[in-house]
PyMOL commands that place a pseudoatom at each C-alpha (Angstrom):
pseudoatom trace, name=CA, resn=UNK, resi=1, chain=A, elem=C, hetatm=0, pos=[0.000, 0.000, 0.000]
pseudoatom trace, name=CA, resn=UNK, resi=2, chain=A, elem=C, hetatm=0, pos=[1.999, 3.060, 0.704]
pseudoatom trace, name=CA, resn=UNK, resi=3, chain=A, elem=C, hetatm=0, pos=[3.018, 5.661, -2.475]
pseudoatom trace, name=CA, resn=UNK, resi=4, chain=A, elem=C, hetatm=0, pos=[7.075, 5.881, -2.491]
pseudoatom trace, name=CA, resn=UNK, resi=5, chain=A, elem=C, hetatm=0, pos=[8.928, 8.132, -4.310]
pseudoatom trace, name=CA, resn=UNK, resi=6, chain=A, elem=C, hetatm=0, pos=[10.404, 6.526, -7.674]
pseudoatom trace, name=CA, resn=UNK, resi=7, chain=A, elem=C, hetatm=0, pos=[14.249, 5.796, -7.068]
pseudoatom trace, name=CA, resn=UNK, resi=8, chain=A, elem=C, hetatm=0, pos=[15.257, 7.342, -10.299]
pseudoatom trace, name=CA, resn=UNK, resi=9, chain=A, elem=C, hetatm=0, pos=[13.000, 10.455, -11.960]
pseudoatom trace, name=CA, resn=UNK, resi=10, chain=A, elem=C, hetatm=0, pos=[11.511, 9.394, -15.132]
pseudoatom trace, name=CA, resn=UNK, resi=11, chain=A, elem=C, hetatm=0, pos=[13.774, 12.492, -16.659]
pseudoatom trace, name=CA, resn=UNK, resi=12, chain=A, elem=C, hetatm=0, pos=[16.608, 11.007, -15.272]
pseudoatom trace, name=CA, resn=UNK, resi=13, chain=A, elem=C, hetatm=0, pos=[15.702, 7.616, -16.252]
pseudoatom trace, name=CA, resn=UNK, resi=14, chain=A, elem=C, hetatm=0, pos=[15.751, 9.124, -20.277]
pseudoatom trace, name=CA, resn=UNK, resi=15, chain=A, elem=C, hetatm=0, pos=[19.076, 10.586, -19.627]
pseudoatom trace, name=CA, resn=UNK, resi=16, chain=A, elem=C, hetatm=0, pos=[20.862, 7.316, -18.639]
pseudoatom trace, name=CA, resn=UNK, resi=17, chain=A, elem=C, hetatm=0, pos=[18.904, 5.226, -21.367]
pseudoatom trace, name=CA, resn=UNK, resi=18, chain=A, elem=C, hetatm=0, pos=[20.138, 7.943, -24.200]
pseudoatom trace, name=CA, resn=UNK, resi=19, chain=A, elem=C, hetatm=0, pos=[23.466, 7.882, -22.644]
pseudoatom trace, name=CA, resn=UNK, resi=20, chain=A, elem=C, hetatm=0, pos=[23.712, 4.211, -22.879]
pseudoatom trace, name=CA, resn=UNK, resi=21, chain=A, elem=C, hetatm=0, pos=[22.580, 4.026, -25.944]
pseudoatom trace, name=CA, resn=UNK, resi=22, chain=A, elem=C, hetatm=0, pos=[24.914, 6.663, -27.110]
pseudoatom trace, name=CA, resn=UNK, resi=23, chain=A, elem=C, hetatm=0, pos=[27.914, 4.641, -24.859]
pseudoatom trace, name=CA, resn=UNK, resi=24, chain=A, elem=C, hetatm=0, pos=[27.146, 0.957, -26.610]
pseudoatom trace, name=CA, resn=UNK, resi=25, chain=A, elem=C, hetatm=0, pos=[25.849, -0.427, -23.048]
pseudoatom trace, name=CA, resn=UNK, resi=26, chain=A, elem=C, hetatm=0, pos=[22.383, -0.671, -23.810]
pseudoatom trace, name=CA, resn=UNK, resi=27, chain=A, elem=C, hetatm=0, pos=[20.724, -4.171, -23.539]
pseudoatom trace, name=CA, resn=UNK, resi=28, chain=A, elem=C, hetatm=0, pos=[23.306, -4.854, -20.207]
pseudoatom trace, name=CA, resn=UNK, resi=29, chain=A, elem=C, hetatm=0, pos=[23.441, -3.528, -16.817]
pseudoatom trace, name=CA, resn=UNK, resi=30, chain=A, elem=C, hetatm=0, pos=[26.895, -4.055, -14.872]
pseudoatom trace, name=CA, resn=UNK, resi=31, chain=A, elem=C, hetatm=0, pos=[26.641, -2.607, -11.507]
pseudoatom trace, name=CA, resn=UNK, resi=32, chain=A, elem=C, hetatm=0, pos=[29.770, -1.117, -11.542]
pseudoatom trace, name=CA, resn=UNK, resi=33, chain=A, elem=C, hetatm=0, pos=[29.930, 0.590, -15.021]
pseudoatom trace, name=CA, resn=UNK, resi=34, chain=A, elem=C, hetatm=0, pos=[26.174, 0.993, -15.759]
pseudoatom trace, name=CA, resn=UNK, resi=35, chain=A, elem=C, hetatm=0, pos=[24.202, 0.158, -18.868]
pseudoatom trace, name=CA, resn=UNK, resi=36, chain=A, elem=C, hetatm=0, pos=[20.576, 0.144, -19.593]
pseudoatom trace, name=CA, resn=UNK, resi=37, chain=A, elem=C, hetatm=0, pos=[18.677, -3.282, -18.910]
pseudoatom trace, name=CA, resn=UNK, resi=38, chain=A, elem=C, hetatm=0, pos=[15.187, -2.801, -21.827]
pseudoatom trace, name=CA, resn=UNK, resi=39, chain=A, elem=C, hetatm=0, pos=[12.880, -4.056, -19.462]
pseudoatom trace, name=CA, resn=UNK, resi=40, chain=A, elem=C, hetatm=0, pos=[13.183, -1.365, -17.967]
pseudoatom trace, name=CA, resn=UNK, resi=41, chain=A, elem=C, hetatm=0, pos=[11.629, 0.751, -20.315]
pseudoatom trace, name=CA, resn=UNK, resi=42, chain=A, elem=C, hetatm=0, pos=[7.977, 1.943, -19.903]
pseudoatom trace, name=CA, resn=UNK, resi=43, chain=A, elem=C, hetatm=0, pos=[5.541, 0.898, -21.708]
pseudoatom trace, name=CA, resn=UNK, resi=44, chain=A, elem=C, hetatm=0, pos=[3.442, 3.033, -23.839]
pseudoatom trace, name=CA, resn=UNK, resi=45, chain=A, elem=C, hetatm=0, pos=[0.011, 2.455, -24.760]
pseudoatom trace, name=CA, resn=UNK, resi=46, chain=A, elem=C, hetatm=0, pos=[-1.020, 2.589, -28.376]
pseudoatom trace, name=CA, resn=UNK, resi=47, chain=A, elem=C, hetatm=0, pos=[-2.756, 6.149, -29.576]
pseudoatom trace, name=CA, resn=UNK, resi=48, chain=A, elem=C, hetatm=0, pos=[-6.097, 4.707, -31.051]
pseudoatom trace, name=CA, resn=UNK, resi=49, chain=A, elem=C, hetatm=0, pos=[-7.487, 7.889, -32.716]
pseudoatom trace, name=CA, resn=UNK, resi=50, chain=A, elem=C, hetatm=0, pos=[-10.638, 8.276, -33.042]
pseudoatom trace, name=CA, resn=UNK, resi=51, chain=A, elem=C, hetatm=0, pos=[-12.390, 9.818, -36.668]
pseudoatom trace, name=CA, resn=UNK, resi=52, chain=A, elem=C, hetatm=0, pos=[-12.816, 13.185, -36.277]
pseudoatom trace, name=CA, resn=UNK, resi=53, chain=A, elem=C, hetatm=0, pos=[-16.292, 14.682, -35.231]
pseudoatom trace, name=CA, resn=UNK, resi=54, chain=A, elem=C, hetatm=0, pos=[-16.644, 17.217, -38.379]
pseudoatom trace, name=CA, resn=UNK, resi=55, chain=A, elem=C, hetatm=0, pos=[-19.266, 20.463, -37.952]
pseudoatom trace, name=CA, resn=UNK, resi=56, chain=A, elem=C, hetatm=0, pos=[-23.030, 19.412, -37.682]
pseudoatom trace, name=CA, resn=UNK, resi=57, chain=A, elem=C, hetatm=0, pos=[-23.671, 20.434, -41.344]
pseudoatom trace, name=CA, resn=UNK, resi=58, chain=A, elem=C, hetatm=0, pos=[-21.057, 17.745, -42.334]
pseudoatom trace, name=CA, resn=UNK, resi=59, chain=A, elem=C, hetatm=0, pos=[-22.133, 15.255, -40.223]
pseudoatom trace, name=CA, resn=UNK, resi=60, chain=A, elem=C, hetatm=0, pos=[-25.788, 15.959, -41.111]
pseudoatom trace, name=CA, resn=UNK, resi=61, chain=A, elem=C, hetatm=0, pos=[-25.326, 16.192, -44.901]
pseudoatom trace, name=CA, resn=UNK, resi=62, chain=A, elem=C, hetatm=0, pos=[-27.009, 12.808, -46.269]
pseudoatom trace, name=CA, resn=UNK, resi=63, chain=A, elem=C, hetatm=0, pos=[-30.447, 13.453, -44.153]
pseudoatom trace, name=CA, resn=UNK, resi=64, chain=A, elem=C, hetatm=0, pos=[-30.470, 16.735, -44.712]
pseudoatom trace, name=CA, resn=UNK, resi=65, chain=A, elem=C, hetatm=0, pos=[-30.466, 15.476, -48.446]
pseudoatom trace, name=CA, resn=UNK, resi=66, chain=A, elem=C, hetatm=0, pos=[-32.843, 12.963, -48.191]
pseudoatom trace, name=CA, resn=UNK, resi=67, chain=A, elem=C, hetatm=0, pos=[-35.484, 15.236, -46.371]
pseudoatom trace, name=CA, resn=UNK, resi=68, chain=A, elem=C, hetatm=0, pos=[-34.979, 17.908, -49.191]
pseudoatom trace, name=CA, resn=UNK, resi=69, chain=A, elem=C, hetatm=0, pos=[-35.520, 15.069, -51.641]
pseudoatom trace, name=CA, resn=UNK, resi=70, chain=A, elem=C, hetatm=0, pos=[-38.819, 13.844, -50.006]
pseudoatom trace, name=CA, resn=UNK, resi=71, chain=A, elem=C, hetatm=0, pos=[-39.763, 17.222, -49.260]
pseudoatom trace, name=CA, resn=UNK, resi=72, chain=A, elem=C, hetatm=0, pos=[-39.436, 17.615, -53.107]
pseudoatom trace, name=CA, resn=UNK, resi=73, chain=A, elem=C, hetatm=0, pos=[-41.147, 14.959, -54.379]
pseudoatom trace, name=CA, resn=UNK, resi=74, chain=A, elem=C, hetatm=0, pos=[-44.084, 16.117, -52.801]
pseudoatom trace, name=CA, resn=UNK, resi=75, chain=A, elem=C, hetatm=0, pos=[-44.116, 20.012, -54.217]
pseudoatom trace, name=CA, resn=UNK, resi=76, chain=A, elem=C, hetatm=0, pos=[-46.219, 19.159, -57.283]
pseudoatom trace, name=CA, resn=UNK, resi=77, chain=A, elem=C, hetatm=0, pos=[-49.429, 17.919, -54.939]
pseudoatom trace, name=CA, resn=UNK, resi=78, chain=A, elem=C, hetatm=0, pos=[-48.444, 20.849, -52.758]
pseudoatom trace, name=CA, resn=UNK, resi=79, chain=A, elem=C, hetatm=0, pos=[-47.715, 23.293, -55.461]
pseudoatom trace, name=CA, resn=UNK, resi=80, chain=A, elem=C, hetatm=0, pos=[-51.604, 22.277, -57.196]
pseudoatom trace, name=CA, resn=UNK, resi=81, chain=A, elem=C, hetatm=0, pos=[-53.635, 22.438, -53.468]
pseudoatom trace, name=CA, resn=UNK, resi=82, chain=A, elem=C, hetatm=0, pos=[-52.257, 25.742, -53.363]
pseudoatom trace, name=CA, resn=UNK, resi=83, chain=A, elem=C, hetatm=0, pos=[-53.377, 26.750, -56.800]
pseudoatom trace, name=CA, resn=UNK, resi=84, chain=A, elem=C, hetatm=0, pos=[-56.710, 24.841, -55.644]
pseudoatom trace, name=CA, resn=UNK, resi=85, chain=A, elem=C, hetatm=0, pos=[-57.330, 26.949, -52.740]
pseudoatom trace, name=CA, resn=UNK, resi=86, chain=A, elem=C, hetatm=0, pos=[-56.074, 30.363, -54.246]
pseudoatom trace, name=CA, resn=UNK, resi=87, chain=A, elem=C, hetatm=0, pos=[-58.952, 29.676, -56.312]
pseudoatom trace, name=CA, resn=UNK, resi=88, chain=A, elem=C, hetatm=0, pos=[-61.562, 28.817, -54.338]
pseudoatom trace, name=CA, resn=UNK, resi=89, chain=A, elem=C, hetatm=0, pos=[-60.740, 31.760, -52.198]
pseudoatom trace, name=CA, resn=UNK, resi=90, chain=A, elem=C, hetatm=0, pos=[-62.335, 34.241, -54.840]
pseudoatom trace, name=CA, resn=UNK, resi=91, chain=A, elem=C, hetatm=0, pos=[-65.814, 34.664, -54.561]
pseudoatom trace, name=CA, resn=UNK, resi=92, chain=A, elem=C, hetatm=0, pos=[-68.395, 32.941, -56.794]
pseudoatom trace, name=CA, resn=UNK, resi=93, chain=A, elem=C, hetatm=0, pos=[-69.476, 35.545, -59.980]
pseudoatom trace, name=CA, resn=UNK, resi=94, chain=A, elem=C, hetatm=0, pos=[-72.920, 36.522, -59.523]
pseudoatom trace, name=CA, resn=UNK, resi=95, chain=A, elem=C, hetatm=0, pos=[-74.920, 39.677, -58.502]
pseudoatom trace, name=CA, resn=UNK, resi=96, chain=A, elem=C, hetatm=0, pos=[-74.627, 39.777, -54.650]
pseudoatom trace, name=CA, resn=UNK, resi=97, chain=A, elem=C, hetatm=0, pos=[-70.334, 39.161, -55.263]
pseudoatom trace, name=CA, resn=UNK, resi=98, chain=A, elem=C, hetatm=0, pos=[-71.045, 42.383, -58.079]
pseudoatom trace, name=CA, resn=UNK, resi=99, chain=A, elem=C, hetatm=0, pos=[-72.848, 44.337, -55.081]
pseudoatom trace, name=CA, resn=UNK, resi=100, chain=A, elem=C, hetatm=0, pos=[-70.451, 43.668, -52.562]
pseudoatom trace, name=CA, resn=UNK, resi=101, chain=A, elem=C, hetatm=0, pos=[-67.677, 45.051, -54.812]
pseudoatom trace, name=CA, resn=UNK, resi=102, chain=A, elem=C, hetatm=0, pos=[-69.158, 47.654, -56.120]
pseudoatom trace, name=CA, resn=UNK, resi=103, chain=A, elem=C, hetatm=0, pos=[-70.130, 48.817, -52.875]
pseudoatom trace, name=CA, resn=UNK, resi=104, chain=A, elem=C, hetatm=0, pos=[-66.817, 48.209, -51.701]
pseudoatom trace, name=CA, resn=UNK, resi=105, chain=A, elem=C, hetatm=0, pos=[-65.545, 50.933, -54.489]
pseudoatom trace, name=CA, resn=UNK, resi=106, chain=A, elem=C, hetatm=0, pos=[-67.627, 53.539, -53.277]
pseudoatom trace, name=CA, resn=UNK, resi=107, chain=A, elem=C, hetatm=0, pos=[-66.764, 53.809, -49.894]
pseudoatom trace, name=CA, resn=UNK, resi=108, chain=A, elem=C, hetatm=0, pos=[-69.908, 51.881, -48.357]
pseudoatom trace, name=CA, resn=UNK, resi=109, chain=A, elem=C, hetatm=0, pos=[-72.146, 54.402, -48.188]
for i in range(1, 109): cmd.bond("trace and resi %d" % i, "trace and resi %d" % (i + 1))
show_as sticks, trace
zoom trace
């Protein structure tokens, strides 16, 4: 249980690995002239990257396309109830519709 203090900094540690490698000694430890033993080096975890995220419009792009395409496909129904109801809004001809705008034109009175 009890934390204790490493016996040899991990920055120190790199210094005498470099040096040994630089001195021929690495792969054998003598006690009296040094060296650098390799299991004693750390080992380092593989970086697994992940994809990156992109922006929402990126990430979005193919349903946004596919609701624009359905959206489409149903503008001509859309585009003719419209047209349908524009239509139907006018008033019917005939004599009262005639009295009503002409009545209109004048002021009311």
């Amino acid at each position: 249980g009890r934390w204790r203090k490493a016996q040899v900094s991990s920055r120190m540690a790199a210094m005498l690995r470099k040096q040994a490698i630089m001195d021929g000694s690495y792969g054998s430890f003598v006690p009296g002239q040094g060296g650098w033993d390799p299991a004693w080096d750390k080992f380092k975890r593989p970086i697994v990257r992940k994809p990156f995220k992109k922006h929402g419009h990126e990430r979005n792009r193919k349903d946004r396309f596919e609701a624009i395409q359905k959206k489409l496909s149903q503008q001509p129904e859309k585009i003719a109830a419209m047209r349908q109801d524009k239509i139907d809004a006018k008033p019917k001809p005939g004599i009262l519709s005639l009295y009503k705008r002409l009545m209109n034109m004048r002021g009311g009175k």
